[in-house]
NUNU-681928 format. One line per field, with one value per residue (C-alpha): x negated, y negated, z; residue in three letters. Coordinates in steps of 0.02 Angstrom, whole numbers. Example, Ala and Ser with C-alpha at 12.3 -4.5 7.8 and 13.67 -1.06 7.14 Angstrom:
% NUNU-681928
px <- (-615  -684);
py <- (225  53);
pz <- (390  357);
r <- (ALA  SER);
***
This chain:
% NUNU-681928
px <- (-6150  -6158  -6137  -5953  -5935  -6037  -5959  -5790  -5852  -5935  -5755  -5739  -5542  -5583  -5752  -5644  -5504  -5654  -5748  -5577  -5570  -5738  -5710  -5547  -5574  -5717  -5616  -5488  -5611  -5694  -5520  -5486  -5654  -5631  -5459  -5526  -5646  -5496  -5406  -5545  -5571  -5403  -5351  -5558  -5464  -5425  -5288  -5222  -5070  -5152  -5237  -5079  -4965  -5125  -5117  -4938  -4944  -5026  -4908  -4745  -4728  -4787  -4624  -4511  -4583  -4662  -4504  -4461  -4633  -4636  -4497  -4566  -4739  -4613  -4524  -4657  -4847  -4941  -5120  -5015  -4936  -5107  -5209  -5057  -5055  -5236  -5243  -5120  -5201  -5371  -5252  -5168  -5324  -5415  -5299  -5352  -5538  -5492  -5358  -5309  -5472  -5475  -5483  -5474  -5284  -5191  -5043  -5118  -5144  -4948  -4971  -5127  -4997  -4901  -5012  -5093  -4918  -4872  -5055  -5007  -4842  -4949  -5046  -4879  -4865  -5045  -5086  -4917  -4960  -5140  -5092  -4953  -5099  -5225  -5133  -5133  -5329  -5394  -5351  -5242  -5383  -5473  -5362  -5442  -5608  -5518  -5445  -5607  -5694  -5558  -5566  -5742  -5750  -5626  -5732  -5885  -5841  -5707  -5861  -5983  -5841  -5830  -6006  -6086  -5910  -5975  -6140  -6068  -5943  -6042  -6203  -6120  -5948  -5755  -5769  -5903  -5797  -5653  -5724  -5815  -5654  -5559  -5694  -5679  -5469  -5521  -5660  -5530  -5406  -5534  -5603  -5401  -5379  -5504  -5428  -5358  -5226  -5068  -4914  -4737  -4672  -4701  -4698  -4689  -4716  -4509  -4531  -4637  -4469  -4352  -4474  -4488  -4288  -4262  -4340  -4213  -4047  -4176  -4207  -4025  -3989  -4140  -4120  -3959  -4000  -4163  -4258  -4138  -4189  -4362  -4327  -4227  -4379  -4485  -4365  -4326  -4508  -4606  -4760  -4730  -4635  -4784  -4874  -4746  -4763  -4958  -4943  -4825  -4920  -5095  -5048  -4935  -5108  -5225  -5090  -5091  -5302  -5319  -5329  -5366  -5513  -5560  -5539  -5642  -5769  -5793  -5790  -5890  -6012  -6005  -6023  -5858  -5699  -5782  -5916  -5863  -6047  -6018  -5877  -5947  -6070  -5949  -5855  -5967  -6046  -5871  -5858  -6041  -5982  -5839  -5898  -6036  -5914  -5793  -5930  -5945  -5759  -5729  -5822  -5789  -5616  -5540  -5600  -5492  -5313  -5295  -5150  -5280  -5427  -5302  -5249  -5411  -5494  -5352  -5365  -5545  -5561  -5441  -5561  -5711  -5640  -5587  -5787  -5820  -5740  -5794  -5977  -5984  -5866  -6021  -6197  -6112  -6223  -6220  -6347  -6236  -6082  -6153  -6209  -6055  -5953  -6046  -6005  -5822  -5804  -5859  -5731  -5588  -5655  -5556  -5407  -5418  -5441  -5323  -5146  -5175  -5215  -5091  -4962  -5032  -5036  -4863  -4748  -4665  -4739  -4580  -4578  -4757  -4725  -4559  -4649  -4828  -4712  -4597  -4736  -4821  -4682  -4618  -4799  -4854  -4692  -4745  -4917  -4839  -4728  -4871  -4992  -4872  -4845  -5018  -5070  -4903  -4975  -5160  -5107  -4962  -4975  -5120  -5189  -5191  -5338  -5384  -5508  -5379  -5261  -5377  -5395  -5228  -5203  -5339  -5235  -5066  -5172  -5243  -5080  -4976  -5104  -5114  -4917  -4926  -5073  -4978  -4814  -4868  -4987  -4793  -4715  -4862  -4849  -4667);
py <- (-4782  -4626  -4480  -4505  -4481  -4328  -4254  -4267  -4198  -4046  -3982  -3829  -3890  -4067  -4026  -3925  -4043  -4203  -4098  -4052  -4249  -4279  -4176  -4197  -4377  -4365  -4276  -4402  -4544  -4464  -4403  -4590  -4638  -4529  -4580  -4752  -4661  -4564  -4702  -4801  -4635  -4598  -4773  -4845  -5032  -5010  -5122  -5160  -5084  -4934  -4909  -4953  -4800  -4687  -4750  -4758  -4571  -4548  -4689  -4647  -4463  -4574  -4689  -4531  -4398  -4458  -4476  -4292  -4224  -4310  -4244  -4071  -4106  -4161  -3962  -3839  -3783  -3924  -3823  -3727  -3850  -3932  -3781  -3719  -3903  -3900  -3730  -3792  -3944  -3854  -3761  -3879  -4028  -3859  -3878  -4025  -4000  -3807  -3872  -4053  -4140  -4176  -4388  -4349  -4284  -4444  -4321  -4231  -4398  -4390  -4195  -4274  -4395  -4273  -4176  -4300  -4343  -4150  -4151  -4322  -4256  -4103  -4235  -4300  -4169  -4152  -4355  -4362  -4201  -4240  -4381  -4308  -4166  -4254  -4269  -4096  -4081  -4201  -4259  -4438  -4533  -4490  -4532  -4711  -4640  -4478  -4608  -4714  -4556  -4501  -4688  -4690  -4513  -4571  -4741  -4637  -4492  -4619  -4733  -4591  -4492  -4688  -4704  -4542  -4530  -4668  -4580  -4386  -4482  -4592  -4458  -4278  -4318  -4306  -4120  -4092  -4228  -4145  -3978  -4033  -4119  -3962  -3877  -4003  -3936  -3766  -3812  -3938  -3777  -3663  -3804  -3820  -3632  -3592  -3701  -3594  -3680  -3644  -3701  -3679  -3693  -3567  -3608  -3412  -3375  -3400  -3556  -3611  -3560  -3611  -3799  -3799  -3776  -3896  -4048  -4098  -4080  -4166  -4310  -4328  -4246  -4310  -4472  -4491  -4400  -4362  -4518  -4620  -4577  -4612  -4781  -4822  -4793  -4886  -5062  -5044  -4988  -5170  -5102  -4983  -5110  -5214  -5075  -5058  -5232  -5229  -5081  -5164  -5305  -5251  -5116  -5246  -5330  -5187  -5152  -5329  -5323  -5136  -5143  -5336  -5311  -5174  -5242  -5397  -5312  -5214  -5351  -5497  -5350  -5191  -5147  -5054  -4989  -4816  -4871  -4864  -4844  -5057  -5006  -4859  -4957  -5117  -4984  -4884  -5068  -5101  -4936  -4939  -5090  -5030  -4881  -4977  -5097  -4952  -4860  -5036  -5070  -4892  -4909  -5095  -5107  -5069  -5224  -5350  -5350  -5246  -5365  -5504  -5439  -5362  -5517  -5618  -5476  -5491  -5695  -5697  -5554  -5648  -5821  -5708  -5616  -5796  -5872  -5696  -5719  -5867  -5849  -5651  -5766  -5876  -5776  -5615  -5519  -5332  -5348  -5522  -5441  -5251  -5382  -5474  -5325  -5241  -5395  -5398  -5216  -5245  -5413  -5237  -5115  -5157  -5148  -4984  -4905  -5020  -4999  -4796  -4791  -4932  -4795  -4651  -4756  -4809  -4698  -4578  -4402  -4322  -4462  -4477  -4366  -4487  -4622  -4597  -4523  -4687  -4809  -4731  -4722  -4908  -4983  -4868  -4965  -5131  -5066  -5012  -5154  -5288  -5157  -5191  -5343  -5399  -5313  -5372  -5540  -5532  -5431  -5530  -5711  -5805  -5923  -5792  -5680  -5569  -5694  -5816  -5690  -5620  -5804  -5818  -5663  -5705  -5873  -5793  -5682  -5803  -5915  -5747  -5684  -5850  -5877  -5680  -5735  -5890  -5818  -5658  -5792  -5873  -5706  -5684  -5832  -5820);
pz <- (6012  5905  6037  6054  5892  5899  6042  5969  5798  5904  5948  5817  5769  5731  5644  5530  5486  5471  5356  5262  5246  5178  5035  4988  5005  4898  4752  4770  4718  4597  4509  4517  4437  4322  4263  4230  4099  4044  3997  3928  3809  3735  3687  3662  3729  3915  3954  4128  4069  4015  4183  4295  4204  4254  4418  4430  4438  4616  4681  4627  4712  4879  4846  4827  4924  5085  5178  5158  5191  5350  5383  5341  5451  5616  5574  5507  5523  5507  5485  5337  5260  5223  5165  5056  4975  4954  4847  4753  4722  4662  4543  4465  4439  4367  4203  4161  4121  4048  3943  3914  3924  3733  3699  3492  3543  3637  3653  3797  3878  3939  4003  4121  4176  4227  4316  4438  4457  4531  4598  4710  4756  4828  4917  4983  5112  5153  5221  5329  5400  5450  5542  5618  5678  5741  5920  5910  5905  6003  6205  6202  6262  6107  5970  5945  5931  5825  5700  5694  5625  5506  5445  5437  5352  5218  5194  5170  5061  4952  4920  4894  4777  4669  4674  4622  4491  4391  4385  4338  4216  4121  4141  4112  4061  4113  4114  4258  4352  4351  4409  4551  4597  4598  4687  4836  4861  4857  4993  5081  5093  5149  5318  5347  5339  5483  5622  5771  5858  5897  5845  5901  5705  5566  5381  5308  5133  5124  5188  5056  4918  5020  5022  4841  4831  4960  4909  4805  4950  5090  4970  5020  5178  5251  5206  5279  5434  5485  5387  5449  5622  5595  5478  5633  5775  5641  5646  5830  5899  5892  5867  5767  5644  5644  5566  5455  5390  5409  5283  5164  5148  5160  5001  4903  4907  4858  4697  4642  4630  4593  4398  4363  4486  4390  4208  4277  4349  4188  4072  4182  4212  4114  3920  3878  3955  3955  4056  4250  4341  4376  4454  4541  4602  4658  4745  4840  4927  4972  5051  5136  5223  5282  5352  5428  5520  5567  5667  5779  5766  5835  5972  6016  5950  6122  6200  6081  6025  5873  5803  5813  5756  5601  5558  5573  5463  5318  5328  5327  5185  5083  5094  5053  4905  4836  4852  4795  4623  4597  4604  4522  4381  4357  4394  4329  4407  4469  4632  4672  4698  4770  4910  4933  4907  5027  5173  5106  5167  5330  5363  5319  5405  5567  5470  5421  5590  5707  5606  5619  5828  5831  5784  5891  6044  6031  5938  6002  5939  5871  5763  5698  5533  5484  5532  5426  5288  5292  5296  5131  5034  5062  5061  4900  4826  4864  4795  4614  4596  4614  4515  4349  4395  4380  4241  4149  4172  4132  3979  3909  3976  3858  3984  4110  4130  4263  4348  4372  4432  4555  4616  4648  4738  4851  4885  4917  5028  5125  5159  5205  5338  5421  5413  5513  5614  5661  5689  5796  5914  5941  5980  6101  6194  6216);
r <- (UNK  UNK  UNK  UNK  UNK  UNK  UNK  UNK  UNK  UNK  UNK  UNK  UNK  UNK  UNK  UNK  UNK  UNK  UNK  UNK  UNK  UNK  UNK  UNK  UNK  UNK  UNK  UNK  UNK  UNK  UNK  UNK  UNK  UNK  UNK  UNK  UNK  UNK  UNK  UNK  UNK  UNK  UNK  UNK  UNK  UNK  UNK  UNK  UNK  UNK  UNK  UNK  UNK  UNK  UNK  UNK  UNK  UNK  UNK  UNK  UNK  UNK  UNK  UNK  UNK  UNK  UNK  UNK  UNK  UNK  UNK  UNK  UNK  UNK  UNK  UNK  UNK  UNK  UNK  UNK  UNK  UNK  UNK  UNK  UNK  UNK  UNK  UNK  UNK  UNK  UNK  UNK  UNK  UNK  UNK  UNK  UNK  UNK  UNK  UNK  UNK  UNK  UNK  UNK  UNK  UNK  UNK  UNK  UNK  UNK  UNK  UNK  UNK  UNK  UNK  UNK  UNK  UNK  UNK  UNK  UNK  UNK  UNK  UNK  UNK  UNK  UNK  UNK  UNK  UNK  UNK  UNK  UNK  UNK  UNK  UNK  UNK  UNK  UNK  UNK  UNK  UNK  UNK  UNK  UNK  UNK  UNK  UNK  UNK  UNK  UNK  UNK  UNK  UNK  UNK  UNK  UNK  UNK  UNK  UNK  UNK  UNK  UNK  UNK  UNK  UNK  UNK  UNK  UNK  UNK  UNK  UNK  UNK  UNK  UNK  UNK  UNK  UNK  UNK  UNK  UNK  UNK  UNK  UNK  UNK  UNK  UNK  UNK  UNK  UNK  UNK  UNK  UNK  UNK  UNK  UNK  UNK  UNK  UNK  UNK  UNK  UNK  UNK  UNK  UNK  UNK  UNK  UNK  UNK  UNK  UNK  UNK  UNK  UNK  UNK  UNK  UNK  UNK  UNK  UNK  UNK  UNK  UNK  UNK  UNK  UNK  UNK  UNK  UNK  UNK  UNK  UNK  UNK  UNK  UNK  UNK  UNK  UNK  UNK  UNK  UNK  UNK  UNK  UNK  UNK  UNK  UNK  UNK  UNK  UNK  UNK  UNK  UNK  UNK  UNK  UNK  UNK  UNK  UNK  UNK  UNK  UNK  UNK  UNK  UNK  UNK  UNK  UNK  UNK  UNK  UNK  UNK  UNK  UNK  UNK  UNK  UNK  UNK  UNK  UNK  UNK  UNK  UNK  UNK  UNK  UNK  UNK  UNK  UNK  UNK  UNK  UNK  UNK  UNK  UNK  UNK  UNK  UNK  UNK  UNK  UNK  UNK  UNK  UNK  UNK  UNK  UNK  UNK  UNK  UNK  UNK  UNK  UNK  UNK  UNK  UNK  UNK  UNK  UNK  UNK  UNK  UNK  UNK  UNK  UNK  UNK  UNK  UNK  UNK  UNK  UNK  UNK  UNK  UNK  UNK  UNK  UNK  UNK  UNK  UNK  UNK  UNK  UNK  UNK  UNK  UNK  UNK  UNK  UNK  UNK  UNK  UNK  UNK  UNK  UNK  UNK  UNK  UNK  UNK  UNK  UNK  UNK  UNK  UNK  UNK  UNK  UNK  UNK  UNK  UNK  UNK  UNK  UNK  UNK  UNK  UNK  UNK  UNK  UNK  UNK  UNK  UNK  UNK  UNK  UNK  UNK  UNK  UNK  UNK  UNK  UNK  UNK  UNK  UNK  UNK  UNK  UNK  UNK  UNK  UNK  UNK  UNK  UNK  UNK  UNK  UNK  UNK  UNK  UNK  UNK  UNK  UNK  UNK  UNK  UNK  UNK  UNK  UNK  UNK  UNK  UNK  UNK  UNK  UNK  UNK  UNK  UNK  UNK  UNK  UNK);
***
């Protein structure tokens, strides 16, 4: 089962950008563990609300941005674009530990705001752009198995960045947190930087101005003409607008949980808002499962429809995390729900690798930066809008609380995948 996998990660090109993913993915996670600290340390009370403006910050430059970066990866150097972004990225997450770490003084609170905001707009042109390369590295009839082990490597190093945050947090600090986080774009650059291929489209250093003056005239041009193109593929390809809809649905989901599942994890099982190892922990079994049942789905995933097995996945998750709730609600305890969490990941695992190849194996590859940059901005919308929305609710509404709201989000999820699961068996059949 594993030599695939090892053959694939033996070639020099792909070994470079997987290990790129490890550790940026890794930094990501524990830059997001950290900001739950963050919050929990300038204002003492971490409210929902609190955490979803923090959060806000790495979503909205996905709404706004992603569009025109794909553009960008479809035009320009994909292996520069990413190692350029990277640096970048190490520079500006660096500021925040040298200068504006400083709880006593909420009024640096809104510059850290503002940089993960630039730091995730970075990030913008980096995702679109890997996705968009991996065709590039890898022969066609390994792009299933290259996706399974870019999904599996951001799994791994996402729950291993959670799970050993909540440890450097709540044992060294914000400040070491930060740092190593920095430290793993500068690395991520330097894997990206290495990769010999070669590409019909340059991104000079004038490039890079003339991208920096640009973005604001391709938010328009490119939306009228070149997005439109690729919004257009997206509706008319059927596949491909499945994914579309998998994606807005599966992250409208993920935003309505993300900080209610948080505050009720820390408050059914943790001691204070600046406490995030529960969560660390909670995480990391979420992400050991789901790397565990990516490595079978990857190399059994071929053998069943990947619509079906998505569906059945989302419907069955949704059932789990409702029985889930329910009993962590009532034993509140921490090995309880590292188990269940733990099983949980493995009913999404499939998830996460079949909408990716699902793309790759059926869009058309002048496309695939429009359509990767399309798909995050409009599902990263449908993520913020139900992220505010459901901290709104748990933190204004009296006789709501973020048990009950997880409860019903886990119902809503449940009816909507069966109503797609239903519905797509129809299309299928006629």
């Amino acid at each position: 089962m594993i030599l695939p996998y090892l053959k694939l990660i033996s070639k020099r090109n792909f070994a470079l950008l997987w290990s790129s993913q490890i550790t940026s993915q890794f930094g990501d996670r524990l830059t997001q563990i950290a900001l739950v600290a963050v919050v929990g340390s300038f204002f003492k009370d971490s409210t929902n609300i609190g955490l979803a403006i923090i959060f806000s910050m790495t979503i909205i430059p996905v709404i706004l941005f992603s569009p025109a970066t794909g553009v960008y990866a479809d035009r320009w150097d994909k292996r520069k674009i990413m190692y350029v972004c990277d640096f970048f990225r190490f520079l500006m997450v660096m500021l925040i530990p040298l200068f504006f770490l400083r709880p006593q003084r909420t009024g640096f609170f809104p510059i850290i705001c503002v940089i993960i905001f630039i730091s995730s707009t970075l990030g913008r042109f980096f995702i679109p752009t890997k996705m968009a390369f991996i065709p590039q590295l890898v022969r066609e009839k390994d792009i299933f198995l290259a996706n399974t082990i870019i999904a599996i490597t951001a799994i791994g190093a996402a729950a291993f960045g959670i799970g050993l945050g909540g440890i450097i947090v709540d044992g060294l600090g914000l400040r070491p947190a930060f740092y190593l986080d920095a430290f793993t774009f500068f690395a991520s650059a330097s894997f990206i930087f290495f990769i010999k291929i070669k590409e019909e489209k340059h991104l000079s250093a004038h490039d890079i101005v003339e991208i920096s003056k640009d973005v604001v005239e391709n938010i328009k041009k490119s939306f009228l003409k070149e997005i439109a193109d690729g919004i257009k593929y997206i509706l008319t390809a059927k596949e491909t607008k499945y994914a579309f809809r998998t994606f807005l649905f599966l992250f409208s989901y993920l935003g309505a949980l993300s900080t209610v599942y948080i505050n009720f994890i820390q408050t059914t099982l943790g001691t204070s808002s600046e406490q995030v190892k529960e969560v660390s922990f909670v995480v990391l079994s979420v992400g050991a499962g789901a790397f565990l049942g990516a490595l079978v789905y990857g190399r059994l995933g071929h053998k069943f429809s990947i619509k079906k097995v998505i569906n059945f996945s989302t419907l069955l998750a949704s059932l789990f995390l409702f029985l889930f709730i329910v009993r962590i609600n009532h034993s509140r305890s921490i090995t309880e729900a590292v188990a269940l969490n733990f099983l949980l990941g493995i009913l999404i695992s499939p998830i996460l690798v079949g909408v990716n190849s699902l793309i790759h194996n059926t869009s058309e590859k002048a496309f695939l930066g429009r359509i990767f940059g399309s798909i995050e901005s409009v599902s990263h919308f449908g993520f913020l809008i139900t992220m505010f929305v459901s901290s709104f609710l748990a933190d204004q509404v009296k006789f709501l609380d973020s048990f009950k709201i997880i409860i019903s989000i886990a119902i809503i999820g449940f009816i909507v995948s069966a109503f797609f699961l239903i519905s797509d068996a129809k299309v299928n059949r006629t």
